[in-house]
C-alpha atoms as one frame of an Amber mdcrd trajectory, in Angstrom:
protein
  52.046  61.212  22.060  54.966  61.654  23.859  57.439  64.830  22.611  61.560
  64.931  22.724  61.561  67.797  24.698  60.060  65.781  27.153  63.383  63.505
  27.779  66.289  66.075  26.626  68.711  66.577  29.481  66.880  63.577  31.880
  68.504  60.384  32.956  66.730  57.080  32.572  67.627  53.525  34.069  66.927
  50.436  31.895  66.542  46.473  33.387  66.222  43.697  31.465  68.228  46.657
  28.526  70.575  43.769  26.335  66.753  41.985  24.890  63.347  42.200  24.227
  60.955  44.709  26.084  64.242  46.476  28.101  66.081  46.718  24.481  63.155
  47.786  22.737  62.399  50.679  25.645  66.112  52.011  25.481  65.671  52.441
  22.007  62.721  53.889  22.437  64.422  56.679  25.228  67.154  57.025  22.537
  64.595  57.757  19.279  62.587  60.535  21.726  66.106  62.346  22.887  66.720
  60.951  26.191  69.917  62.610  28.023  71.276  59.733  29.309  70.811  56.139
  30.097  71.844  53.627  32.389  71.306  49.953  31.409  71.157  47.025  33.448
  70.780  42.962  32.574  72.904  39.903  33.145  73.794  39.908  29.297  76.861
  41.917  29.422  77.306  40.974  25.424  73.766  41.839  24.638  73.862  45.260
  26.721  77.449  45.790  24.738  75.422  45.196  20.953  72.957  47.776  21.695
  73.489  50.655  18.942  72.280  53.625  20.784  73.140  57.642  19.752  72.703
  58.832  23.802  75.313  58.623  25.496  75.360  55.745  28.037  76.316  56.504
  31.293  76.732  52.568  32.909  76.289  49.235  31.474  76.407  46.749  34.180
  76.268  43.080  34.112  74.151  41.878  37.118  72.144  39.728  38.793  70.375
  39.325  42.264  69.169  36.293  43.319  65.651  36.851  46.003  65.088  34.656
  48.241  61.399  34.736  49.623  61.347  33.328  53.063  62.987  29.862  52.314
  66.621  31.509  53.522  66.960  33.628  57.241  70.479  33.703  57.160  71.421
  37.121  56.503  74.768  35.678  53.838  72.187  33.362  51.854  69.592  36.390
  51.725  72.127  38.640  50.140  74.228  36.361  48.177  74.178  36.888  44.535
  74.951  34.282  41.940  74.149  33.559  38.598  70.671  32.608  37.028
């Protein structure tokens, strides 16, 4: 079993934060006293309902499309669009 002394005063970083597993893991952090989070997914409205009592450093909206050897050009492999 994991203790809240454990997490007080750390910073943790959160993908996939606005549903499911991510959500359910930030509120996880927040229940065991984490310092601070940062949370990242594409669903800027779902990161935004998250009801957490640590203070939030970042929310960010992102995504990053991966390209896995169909793409050499160096402006296709870092592009980013949305899924």
């Amino acid at each position: 079993m994991t203790n809240e002394s454990e997490f007080k005063g750390k910073v943790a970083l959160v993908t996939g934060a606005a549903s499911g597993i991510g959500a359910a893991m930030a509120r996880w952090l927040d229940d065991r006293g984490i310092g601070r989070l940062i949370l990242i997914d594409m669903d800027r409205a779902g990161l935004d309902a998250l009801d957490l009592s640590c203070p939030v450093i970042a929310r960010a909206a992102m995504w990053r499309t991966l390209h896995c050897g169909s793409c050499s050009n160096a402006t296709c492999l870092n592009s980013t669009m949305p899924c």
